[in-house]
N, C-alpha and C positions, 0 to 999 in steps of 0.2 A: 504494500500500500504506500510504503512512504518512497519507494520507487520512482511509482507512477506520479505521485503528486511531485517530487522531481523534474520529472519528464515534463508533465505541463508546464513546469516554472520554467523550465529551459526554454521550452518551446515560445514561451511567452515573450521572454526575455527580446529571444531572435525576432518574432513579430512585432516587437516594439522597435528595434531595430531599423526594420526594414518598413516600418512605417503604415503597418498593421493592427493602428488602436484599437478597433473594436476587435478581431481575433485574441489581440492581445489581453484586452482584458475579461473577457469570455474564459482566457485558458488560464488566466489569473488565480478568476475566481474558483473553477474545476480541481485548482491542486490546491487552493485553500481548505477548500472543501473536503477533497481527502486527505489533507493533514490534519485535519480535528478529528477524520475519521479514524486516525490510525491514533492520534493519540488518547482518544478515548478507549478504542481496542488494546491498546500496549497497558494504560493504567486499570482496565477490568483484567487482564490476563496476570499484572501484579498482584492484585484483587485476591481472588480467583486460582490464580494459577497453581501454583503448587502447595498442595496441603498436607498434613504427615497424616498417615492414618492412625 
C-alpha cells in the first residue's frame, strides 16, 4: 500500500512538472489517500497483530 501511494506521489510530482495540474492533483490526492490507508492498516496490525497465547 505505501508503494502505491509512492507511485502516485511520483507520478504527480512528474505531472506537475510537465504542467499537468489537474492530473497532478487528482494523483495527489489518490496517494494521500492510500497513505492514511496504510497507516491506519500498519497501527490496527500493531493493535492487533501479534498476541501471546
Amino acid at each position: 500500500m505505501l508503494g502505491w501511494a509512492m507511485v502516485f506521489f511520483i507520478f504527480a510530482i512528474i505531472a506537475g512538472i510537465f504542467g499537468f495540474l489537474g492530473i497532478a492533483s487528482a494523483l495527489a490526492g489518490i496517494a494521500k489517500i492510500l497513505f492514511v490507508v496504510f497507516l491506519v492498516m500498519f497501527l490496527v496490525s500493531l493493535i492487533f497483530g501479534r498476541r501471546r497465547a
